[in-house]
N, C-alpha and C positions, 0 to 999 in steps of 0.2 A: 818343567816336564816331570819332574821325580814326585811333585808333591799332587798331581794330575795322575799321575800312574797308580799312586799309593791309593787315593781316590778310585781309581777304576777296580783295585782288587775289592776293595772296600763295595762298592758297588754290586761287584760281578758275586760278590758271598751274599749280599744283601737277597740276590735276583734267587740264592737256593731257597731260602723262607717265605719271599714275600713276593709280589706281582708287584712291579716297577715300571711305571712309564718307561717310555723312551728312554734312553741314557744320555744322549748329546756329548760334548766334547767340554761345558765349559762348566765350567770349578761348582758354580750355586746351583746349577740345574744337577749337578753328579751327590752333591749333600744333599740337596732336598729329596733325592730317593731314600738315600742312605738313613738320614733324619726320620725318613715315615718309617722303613723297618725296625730302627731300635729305638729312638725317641732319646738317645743320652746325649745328644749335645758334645758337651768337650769333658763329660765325664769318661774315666780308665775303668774299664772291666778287669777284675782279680779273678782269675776263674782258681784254684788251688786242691790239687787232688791229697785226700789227706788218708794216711792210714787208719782206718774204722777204730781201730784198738788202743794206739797209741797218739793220733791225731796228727803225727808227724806230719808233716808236710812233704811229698815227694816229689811233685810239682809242680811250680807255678808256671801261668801261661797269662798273659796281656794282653787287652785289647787297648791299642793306645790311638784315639782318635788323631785324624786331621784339626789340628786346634781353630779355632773364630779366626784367629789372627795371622794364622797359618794360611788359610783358604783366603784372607783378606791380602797377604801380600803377592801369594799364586798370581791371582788376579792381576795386581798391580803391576805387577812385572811383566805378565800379559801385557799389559800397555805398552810398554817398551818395544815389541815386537811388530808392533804396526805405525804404519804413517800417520804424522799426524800435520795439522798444514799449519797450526801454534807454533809461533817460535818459541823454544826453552834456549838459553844458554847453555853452552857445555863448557860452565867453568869448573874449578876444581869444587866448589860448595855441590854441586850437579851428582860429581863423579863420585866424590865422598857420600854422597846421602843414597845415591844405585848401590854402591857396593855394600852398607849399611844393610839396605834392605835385604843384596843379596844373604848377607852371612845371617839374619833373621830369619831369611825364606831356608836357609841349611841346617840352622839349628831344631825348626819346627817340625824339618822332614825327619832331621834325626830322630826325635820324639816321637814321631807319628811311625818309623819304622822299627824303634823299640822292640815294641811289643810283637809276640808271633800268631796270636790270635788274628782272623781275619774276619770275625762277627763275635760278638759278646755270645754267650751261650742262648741258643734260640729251642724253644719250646717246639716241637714240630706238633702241629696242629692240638686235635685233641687226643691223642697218641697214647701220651706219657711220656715219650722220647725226645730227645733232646738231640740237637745237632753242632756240634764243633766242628769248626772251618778251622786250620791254622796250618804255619808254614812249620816245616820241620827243622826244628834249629840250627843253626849253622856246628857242624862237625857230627851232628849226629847219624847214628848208621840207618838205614831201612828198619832193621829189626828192631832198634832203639827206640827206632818213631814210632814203630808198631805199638809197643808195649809200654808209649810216655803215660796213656791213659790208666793203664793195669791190663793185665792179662783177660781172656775173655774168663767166665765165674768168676773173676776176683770180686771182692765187696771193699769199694773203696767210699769215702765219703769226699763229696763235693762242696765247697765253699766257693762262691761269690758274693765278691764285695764292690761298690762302686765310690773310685777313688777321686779326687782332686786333680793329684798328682802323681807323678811314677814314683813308685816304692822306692827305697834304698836299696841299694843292689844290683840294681836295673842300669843298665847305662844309657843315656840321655844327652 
């Protein structure tokens, strides 16, 4: 359910930039929207707000997808959820390789809920504007959130990078 929900934000930020079919309830139809809006796959969006002058960095935000094999085991465990008229044993080899999957399927979501971006940085039309979706970090205040970006007239410069993997730093 957790790695389907992460998906549906993911989705629902996808539906601010781009016109999305249907959305449905199941795992491959909720990425194949997500897929057409940003085209990264199981690449990490770096978005990094940096001080114009000194370059510091003041900060970093994530986009940390639903991974391939993330969305592969959603599914599977999916399985588990419905009848099926196959007999499987339910010996210990059975229970060991479900629980397996589960702590696979935990660790994927934790990765996927990393980061607090909820779409990579999207271009809004022919504009020049750009649109950032993201959740407001945990412990941070209202006014905090406000001003993660810079103050309105501030001149900040922006860096995005497309990752592999989550940074060092990040917990995962």
């Amino acid at each position: 359910m957790g790695i389907e929900a992460r998906l549906h934000e993911y989705h629902d930020a996808a539906e601010e930039v781009a016109t999305l079919k249907k959305r449905g309830w199941q795992v491959s139809g909720l990425e194949r929207g997500i897929n057409r809006a940003y085209q990264l796959g199981d690449k990490i969006a770096s978005l990094e707000i940096q001080d114009p002058t000194s370059k510091e960095v003041r900060e970093q935000f994530l986009y940390t997808p639903v991974s391939r094999r993330t969305r592969q085991i959603a599914e599977r465990l999916g399985d588990f959820l419905h009848y099926t008229e196959r007999f499987r044993p339910r010996d210990e080899k059975w229970v060991t390789e479900l629980r397996n999957l589960v702590d696979e399927g935990i660790a994927g979501l934790t990765a996927a809920t990393t980061g607090t971006l909820l779409s990579p940085l999207m271009k809004k039309g022919n504009s020049g504007e750009a649109v950032v979706l993201a959740e407001v970090p945990g412990g941070a205040s209202s006014e905090r959130a406000r001003t993660m970006l810079g103050k309105p007239g501030d001149s900040v410069t922006i860096r995005v990078d497309y990752l592999d993997r989550i940074p060092d730093g990040h917990a995962a």
